[in-house]
C-alpha positions as CSV (number, residue, x, y, z in Angstrom):
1,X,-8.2,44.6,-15.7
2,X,-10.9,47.0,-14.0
3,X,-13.3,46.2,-16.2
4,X,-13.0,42.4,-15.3
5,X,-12.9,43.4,-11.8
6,X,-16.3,45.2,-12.4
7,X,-17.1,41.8,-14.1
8,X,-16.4,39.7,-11.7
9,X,-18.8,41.8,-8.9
10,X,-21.8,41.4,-10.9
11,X,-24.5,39.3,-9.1
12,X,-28.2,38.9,-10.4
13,X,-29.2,42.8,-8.8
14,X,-26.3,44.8,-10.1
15,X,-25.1,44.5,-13.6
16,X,-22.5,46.7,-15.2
17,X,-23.7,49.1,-17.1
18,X,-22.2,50.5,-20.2
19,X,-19.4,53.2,-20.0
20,X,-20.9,57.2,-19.4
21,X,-19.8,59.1,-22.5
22,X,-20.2,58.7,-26.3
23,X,-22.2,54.8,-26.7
24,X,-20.2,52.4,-29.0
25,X,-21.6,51.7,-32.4
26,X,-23.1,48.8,-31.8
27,X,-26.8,47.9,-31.0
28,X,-25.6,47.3,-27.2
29,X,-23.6,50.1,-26.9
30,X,-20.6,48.7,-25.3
31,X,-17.2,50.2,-25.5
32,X,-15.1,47.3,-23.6
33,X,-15.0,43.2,-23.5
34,X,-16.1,43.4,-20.5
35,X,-19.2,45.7,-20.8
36,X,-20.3,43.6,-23.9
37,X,-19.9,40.3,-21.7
38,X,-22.2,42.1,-19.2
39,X,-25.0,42.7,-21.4
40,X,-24.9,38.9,-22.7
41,X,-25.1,37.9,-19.0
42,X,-28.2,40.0,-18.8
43,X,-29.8,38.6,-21.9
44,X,-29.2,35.5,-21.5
45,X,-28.2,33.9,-17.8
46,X,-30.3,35.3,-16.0
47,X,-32.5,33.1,-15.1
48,X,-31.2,30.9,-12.8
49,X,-28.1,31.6,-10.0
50,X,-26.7,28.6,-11.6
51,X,-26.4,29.9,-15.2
52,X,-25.5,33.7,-14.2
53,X,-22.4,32.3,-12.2
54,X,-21.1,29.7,-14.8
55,X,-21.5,32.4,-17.4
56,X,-19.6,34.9,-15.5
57,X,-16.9,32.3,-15.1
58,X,-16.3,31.4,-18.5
59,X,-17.0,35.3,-19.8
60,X,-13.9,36.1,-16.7
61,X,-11.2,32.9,-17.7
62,X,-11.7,34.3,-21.5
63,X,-11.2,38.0,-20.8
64,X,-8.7,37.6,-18.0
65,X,-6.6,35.6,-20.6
66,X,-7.1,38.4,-23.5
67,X,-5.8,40.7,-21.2
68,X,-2.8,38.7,-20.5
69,X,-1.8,38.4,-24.1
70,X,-2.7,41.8,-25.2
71,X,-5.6,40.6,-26.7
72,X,-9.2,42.0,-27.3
73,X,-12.2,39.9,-28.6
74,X,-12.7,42.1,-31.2
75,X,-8.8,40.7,-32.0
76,X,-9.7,37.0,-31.9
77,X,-8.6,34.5,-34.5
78,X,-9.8,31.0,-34.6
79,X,-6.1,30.1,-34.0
80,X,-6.1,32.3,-30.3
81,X,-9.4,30.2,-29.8
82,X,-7.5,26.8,-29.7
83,X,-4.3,28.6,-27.7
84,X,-7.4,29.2,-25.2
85,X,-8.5,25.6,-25.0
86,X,-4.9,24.5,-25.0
87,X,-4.3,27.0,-22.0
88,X,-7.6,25.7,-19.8
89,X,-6.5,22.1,-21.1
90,X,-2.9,22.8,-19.6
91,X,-3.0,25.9,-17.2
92,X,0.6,27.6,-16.0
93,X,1.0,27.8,-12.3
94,X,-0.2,31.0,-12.0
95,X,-3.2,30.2,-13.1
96,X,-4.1,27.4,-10.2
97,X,-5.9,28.2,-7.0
98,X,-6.0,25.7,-4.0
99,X,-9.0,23.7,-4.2
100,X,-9.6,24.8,-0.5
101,X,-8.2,28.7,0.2
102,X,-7.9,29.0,3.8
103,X,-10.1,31.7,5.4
104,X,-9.0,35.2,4.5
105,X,-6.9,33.7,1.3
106,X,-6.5,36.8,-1.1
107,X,-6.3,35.0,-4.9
108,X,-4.9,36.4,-7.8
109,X,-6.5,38.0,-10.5
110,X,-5.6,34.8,-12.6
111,X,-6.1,32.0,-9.8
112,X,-9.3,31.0,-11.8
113,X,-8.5,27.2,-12.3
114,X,-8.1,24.5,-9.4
115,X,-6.9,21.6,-12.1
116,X,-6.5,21.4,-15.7
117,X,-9.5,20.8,-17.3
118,X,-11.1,17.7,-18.7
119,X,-11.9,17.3,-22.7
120,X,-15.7,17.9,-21.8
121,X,-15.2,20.8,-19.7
122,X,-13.2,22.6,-22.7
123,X,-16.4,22.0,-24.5
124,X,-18.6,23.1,-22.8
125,X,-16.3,26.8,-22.5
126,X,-16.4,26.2,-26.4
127,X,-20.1,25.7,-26.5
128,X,-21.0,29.0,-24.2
129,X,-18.4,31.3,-25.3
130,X,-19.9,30.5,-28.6
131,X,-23.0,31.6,-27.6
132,X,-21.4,34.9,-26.5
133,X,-20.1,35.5,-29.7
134,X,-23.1,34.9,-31.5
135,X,-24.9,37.0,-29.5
136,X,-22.4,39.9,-29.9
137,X,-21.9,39.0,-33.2
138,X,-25.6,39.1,-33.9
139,X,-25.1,43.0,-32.1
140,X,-23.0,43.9,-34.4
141,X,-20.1,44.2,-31.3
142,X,-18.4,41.2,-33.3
143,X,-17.3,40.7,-36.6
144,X,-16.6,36.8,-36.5
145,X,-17.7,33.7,-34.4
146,X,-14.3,32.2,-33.8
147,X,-15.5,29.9,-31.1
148,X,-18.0,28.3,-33.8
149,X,-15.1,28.6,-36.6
150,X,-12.8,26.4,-33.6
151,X,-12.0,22.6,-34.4
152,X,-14.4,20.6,-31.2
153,X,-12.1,19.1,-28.4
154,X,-12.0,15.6,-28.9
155,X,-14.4,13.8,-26.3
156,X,-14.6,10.9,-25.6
157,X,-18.6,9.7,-25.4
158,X,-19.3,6.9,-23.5
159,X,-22.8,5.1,-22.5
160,X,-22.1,4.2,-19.2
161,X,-22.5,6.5,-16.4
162,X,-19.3,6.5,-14.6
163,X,-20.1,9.3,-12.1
164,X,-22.8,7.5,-9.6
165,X,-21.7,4.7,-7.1
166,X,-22.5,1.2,-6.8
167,X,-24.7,-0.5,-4.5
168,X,-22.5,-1.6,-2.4
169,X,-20.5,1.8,-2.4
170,X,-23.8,3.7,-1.3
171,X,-25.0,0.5,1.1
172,X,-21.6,1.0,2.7
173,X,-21.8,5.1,2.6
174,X,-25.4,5.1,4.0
175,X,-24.3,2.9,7.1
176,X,-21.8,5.4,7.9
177,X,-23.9,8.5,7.5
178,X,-26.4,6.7,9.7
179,X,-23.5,6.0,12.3
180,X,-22.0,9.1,12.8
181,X,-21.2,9.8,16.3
182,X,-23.6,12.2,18.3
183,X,-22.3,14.0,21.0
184,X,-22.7,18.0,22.4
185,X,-25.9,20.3,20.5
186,X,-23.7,20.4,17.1
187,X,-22.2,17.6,16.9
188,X,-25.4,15.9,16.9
189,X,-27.5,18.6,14.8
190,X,-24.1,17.7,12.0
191,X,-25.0,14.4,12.5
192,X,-28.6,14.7,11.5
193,X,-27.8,17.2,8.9
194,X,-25.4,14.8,7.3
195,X,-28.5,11.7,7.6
196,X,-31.1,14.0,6.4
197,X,-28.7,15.5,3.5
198,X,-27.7,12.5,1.8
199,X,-31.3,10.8,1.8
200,X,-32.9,14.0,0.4
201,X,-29.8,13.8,-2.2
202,X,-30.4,9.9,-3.1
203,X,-33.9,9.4,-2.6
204,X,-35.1,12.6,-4.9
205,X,-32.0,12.9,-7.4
206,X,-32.2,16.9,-6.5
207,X,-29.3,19.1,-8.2
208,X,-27.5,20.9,-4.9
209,X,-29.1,24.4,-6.7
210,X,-32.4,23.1,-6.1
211,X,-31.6,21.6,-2.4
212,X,-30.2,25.1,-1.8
213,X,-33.5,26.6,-3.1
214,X,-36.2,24.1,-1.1
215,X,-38.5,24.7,1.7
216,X,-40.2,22.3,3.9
217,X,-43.6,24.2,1.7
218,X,-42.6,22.4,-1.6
219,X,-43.6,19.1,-0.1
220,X,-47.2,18.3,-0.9
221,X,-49.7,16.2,-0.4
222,X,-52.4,14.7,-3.3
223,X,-54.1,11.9,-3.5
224,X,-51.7,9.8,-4.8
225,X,-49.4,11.1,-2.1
226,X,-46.6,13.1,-1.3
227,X,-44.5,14.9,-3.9
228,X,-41.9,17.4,-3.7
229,X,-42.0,20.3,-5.9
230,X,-38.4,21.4,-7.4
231,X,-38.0,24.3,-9.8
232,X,-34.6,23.2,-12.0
233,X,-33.2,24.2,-15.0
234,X,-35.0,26.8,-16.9
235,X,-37.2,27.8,-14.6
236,X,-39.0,24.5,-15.3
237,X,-40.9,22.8,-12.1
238,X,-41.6,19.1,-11.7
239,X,-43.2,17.3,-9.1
240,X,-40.9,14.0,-7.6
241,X,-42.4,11.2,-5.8
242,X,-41.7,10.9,-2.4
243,X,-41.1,7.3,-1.3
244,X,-41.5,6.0,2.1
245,X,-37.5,6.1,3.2
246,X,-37.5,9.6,2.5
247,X,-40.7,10.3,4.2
248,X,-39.0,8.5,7.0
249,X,-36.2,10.6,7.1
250,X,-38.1,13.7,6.7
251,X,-39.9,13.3,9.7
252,X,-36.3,12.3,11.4
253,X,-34.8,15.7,10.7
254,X,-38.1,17.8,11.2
255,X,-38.2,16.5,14.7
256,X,-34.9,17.0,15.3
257,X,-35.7,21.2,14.7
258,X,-38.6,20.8,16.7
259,X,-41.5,21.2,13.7
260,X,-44.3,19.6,13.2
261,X,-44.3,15.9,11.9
262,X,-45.1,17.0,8.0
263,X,-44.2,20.2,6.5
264,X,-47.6,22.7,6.1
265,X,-48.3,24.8,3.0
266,X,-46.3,27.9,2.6
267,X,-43.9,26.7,5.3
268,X,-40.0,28.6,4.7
269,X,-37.9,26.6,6.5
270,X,-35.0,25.3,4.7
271,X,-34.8,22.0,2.8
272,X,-31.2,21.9,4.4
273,X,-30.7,24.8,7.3
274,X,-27.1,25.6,8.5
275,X,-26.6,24.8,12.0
276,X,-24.4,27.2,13.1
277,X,-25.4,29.7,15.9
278,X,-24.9,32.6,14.0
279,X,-27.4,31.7,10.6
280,X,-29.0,29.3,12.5
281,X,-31.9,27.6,10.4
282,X,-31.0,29.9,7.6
283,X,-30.4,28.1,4.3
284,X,-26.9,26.7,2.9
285,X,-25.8,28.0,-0.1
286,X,-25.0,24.9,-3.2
287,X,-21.2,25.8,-2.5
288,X,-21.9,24.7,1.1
289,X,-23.9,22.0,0.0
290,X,-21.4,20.8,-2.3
291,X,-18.2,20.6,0.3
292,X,-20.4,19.5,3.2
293,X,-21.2,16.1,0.9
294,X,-17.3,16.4,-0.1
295,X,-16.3,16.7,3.5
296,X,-18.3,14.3,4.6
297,X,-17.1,11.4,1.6
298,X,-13.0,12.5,2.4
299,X,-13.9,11.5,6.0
300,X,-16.4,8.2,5.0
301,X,-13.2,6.9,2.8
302,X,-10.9,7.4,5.5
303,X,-13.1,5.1,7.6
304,X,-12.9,2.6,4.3
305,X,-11.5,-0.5,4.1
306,X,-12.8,-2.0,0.3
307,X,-10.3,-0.1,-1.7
308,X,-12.9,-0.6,-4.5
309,X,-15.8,1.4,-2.5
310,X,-12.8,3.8,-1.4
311,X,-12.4,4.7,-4.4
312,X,-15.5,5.7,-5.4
313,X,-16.5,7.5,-2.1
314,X,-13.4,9.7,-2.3
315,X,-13.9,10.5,-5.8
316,X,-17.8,11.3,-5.4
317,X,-19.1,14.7,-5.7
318,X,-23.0,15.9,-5.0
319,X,-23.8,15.8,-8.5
320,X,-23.0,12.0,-8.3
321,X,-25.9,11.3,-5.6
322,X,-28.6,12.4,-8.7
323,X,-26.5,9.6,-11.0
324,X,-26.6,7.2,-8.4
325,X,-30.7,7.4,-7.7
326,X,-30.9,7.2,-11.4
327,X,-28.6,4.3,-11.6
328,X,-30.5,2.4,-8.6
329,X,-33.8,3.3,-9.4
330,X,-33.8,1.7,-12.3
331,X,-32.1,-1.1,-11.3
332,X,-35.0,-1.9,-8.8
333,X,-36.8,-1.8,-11.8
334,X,-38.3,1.8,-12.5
335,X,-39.9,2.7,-15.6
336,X,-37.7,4.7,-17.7
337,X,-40.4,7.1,-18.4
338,X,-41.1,7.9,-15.2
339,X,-37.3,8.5,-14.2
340,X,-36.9,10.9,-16.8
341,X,-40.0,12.9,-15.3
342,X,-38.6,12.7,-11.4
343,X,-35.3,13.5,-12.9
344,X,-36.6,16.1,-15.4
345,X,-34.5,15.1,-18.2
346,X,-35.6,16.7,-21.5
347,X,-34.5,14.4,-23.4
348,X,-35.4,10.4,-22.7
349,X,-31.7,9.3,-24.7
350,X,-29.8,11.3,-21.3
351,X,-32.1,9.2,-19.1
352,X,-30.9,5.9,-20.9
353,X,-27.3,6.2,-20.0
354,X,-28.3,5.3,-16.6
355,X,-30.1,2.1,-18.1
356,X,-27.7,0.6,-19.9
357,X,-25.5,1.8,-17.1
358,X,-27.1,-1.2,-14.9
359,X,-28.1,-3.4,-17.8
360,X,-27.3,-6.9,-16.1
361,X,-28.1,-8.7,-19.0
362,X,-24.9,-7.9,-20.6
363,X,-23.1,-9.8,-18.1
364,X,-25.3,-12.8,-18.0
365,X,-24.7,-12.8,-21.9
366,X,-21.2,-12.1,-21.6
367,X,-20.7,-14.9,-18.8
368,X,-22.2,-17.3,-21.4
369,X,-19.0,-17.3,-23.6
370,X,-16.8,-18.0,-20.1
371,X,-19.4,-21.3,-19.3
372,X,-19.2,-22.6,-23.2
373,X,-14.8,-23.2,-22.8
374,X,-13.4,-25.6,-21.7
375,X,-11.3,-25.9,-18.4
376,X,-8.0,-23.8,-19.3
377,X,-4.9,-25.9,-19.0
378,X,-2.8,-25.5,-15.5
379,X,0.2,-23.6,-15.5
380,X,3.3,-26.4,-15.9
């Protein structure tokens, strides 16, 4: 379990390096699991916080359950493979964490799950430990692939986006945010936060890693107007449109920090800066991204009375603001082609779920079946 401790402390700056003593036999010359797992990391999630950490996670879950069946990958059948899935599918008590530990909370070494997870999620820990396998396989570490030998969890693929809200779910939502109360120094620098946070979110369909990463410099100006300049997945940089709400709102918040009306090139301040006294204007991380928007939609449902819009807000994550500008952007008629670029979809079939998604013509043609019967006979 040291090793997995040593594991779980790498960041981006200080990987675990191989054992001292005689090297293992294999081209990376690891002698543990977990000293193998490291070097994968290193190869190959490096390049983005995002990756490195859900790499680490599913490299940890893996070797933390080895070791608790006595276990070693070199051990693996394809059978132990789907006991794994079953395990994340199904996890035993002692495997749960509270979604929220309170401060100071010291977990346990197997506290690694918050729920059971979803068909999708167990393949995606299919799809990446599969990678690490091939990887160490390809090393010589490995004998076998058993994650690519497993049978595929069962998913369930659907063309509708169910993860982004409706318009009258964010309608109701932005009222809110825009009405929160203002009171003492924080309370109203929250308040602003919280404004400024969700139209940055909406209006540019920004992942919370890239929010976490922005300064006020990646908006520029051309001639066709301003743009913001995000660098997601893979390193890969796009340049989103900035419409006039967001310009709006941009101005809002950099007022309320005392800058200048627009940002100037080269300018470091935060995207989104932490208010509180002690990192003041120093960036939030994407985990404090990601409860502030969850804190803020538990307390925007509570204020809820549409159980339908309920719902939704109390369900909604961050990730769900960048479905829901895809969703509505199209629906105010966007070209697909140019969603996919603000979005920076790879592939133009993942930007299409969010077109059929609000594809009202369905219902019009639908409704035409309804308005060819008859009156249905009242009830005697």
């Amino acid at each position: 379990m040291s090793e997995i401790t040593s594991l779980r402390e790498l960041d981006q700056d200080r990987l675990l390096a191989p054992a001292s003593g005689q090297a293992g036999t294999d081209a990376i010359g690891a002698q543990t699991d977990a000293q193998a797992a490291a070097v994968w990391i290193r190869a190959k999630a490096g390049r983005t916080p995002n990756t490195f950490d859900a790499y680490r996670r599913e490299a940890i879950r893996l070797l933390v359950w080895l070791d608790e069946n006595g276990l070693s990958l070199k051990e693996m059948k394809v059978d132990h493979a789907h006991l794994f899935f079953a395990h994340l599918a199904s996890p035993p008590s002692h495997w749960l964490r509270p979604r929220k530990p309170p401060r100071g909370t010291v977990l346990a070494p197997t506290q690694l799950l918050s729920g059971p997870l979803s068909a999708s999620s167990v393949d995606y820990t299919r799809t990446v430990l599969g990678g690490m396998c091939s990887y160490l396989q390809d090393a010589g570490y490995l004998q076998y692939n058993v994650f690519k030998l497993s049978l595929k969890p069962a998913v369930v693929i659907t063309e509708h986006q169910e993860r982004a809200l409706h318009l009258d779910s964010w309608f109701w939502l932005w009222e809110w945010v825009c009405a929160r109360p203002h009171g003492n120094a924080r309370t109203t620098a929250a308040a602003v936060r919280a404004r400024w946070l969700f139209a940055l979110l909406y209006h540019s369909g920004m992942r919370r890693e890239e929010a976490a990463r922005g300064v006020m410099g990646d908006f520029v100006r051309t001639d066709q107007g301003w743009f913001l300049r995000i660098v997601g997945k893979g390193l890969k940089e796009r340049l989103v449109a900035v419409n006039s709400s967001l310009l709006t709102e941009l101005m809002r918040y950099r007022k309320s920090w005392s800058l200048a009306e627009f940002p100037h090139p080269g300018e470091t301040f935060p995207l989104v800066a932490s208010i509180n006294a002690r990192a003041r204007s120093l960036t939030l991380t994407p985990r404090s991204i990601g409860l502030l928007v969850q804190e803020l939609a538990q307390a925007a449902a509570g204020d809820c009375d549409d159980e339908q819009i309920r719902d939704q807000i109390v369900r909604m994550t961050t990730h769900w603001m960048r479905h829901t500008n895809a969703t509505h952007r199209l629906a105010a008629g966007a070209a697909l082609e140019t969603t996919q670029d603000d979005l920076g979809h790879a592939d133009p079939r993942t930007t299409r779920i969010y077109a059929r998604t609000i594809d009202s013509k369905r219902q019009e043609d639908a409704q035409k079946l309804a308005n060819m019967q008859p009156p249905s006979p009242a009830f005697p």
